[in-house]
N, C-alpha and C positions, 0 to 999 in steps of 0.2 A: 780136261785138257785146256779147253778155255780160261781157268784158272793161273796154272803154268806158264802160260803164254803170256798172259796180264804181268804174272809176275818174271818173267823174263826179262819183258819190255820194259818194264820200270825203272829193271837191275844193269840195265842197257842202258836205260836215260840216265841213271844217277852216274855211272861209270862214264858218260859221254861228258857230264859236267864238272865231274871234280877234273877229268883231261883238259877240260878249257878254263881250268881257275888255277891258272899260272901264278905261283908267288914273287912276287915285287923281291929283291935283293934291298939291302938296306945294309949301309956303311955309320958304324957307330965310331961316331970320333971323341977328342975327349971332355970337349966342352958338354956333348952329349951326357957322359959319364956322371960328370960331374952338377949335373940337373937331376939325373936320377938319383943319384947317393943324396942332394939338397931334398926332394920331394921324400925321398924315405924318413930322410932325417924328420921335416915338418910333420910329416905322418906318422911317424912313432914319437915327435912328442906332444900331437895331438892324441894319439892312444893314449899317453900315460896321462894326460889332464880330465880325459875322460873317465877316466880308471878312479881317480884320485876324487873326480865328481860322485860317480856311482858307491864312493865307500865312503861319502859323505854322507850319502842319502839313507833318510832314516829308514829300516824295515819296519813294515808292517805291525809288529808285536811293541816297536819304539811308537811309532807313528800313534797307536792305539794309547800306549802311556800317556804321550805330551798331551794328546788331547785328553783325558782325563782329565791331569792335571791343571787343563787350561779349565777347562769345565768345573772345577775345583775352586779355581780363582776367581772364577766367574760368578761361581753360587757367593762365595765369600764377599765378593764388591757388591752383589745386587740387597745382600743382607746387610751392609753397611750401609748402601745406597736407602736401604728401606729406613733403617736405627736414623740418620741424618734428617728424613726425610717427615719423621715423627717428631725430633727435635723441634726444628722448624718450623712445622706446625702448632706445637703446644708453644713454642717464646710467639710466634707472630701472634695467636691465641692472645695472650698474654699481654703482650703490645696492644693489642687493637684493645683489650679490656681496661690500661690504663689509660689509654688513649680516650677512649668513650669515657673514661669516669674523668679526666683531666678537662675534655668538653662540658662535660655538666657542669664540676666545679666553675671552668670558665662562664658559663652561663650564670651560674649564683652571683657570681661578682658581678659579673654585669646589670644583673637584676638591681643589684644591692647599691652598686655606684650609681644605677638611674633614679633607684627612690632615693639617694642621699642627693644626687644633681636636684633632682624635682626638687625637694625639701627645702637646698637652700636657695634653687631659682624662686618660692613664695617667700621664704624670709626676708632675699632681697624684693622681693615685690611688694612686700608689706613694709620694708622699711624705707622704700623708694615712693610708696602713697604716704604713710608717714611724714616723712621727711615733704610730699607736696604738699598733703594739709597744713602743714606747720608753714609753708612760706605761702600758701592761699592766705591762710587766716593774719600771717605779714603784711602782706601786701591788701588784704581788707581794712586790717587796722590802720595801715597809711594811710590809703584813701578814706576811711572812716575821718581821722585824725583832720587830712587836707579838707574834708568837707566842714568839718568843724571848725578851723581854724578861719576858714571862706566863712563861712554863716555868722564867725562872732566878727571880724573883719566887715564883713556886709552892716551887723548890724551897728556896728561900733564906731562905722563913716556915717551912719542917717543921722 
């Protein structure tokens, strides 16, 4: 009984409250009208750009394709990326091989220009002591010459 009773009282309360939830009247005029027909409008062609989005978008079974084929492109650039990247190696290879052998050569000449510079720096050293001896032994036989010329003069006034 105690059940019934609960459930009376409840059936009482709810029926006491929809009594006291009086609805408000509401006068639609036609600027009213004319907001609602505008919001349906923007709302159904927001529906249709939606629509137009979702059957843009790739399914599943697409989505799984493209990547593949991305995958596909991918393998294909990294193996070009690799062929390029062997090129490269073997000409810089290369480079740096004529390079090192162009530094030697340069090295030869230079070796070669130093013993021809030293070479003729003694030739002119020997022909610049040369060339002093010959005006020492000038300049001896002057003064040789002047002494003798002095000694016959000396003896030649006694």
């Amino acid at each position: 009984m105690n059940s019934k009773y609960e459930e009376a009282k409840e059936a009482s309360k709810q029926n006491l409250e929809e009594t006291q939830d009086i609805p408000t009247m509401v006068c639609v005029q036609e600027h009213n009208w004319l907001a609602l027909i505008s919001q349906l409008k923007l709302l159904t062609d927001t529906l249709f750009d939606v629509k137009a989005q979702t059957d843009e978008t790739m399914t599943y079974a697409q989505m799984k394709q493209y990547l593949q084929n991305q995958r596909t492109i991918y393998n294909q650039l990294l193996e070009q990326g690799k062929e390029i990247q062997e090129q490269t190696s073997q000409n810089v290879t290369a480079e740096v091989s004529k390079l090192d052998q162009a530094a030697k050569d340069l090295v030869s000449q230079a070796g070669k220009l130093n013993e021809q510079t030293l070479s003729q720096l003694k030739c002119a050293e020997e022909q610049s002591r040369s060339h002093g001896f010959r005006l020492l032994r000038l300049v001896v036989l002057i003064e040789f010459l002047h002494l003798i010329s002095s000694v016959a003069l000396l003896l030649w006034l006694r």
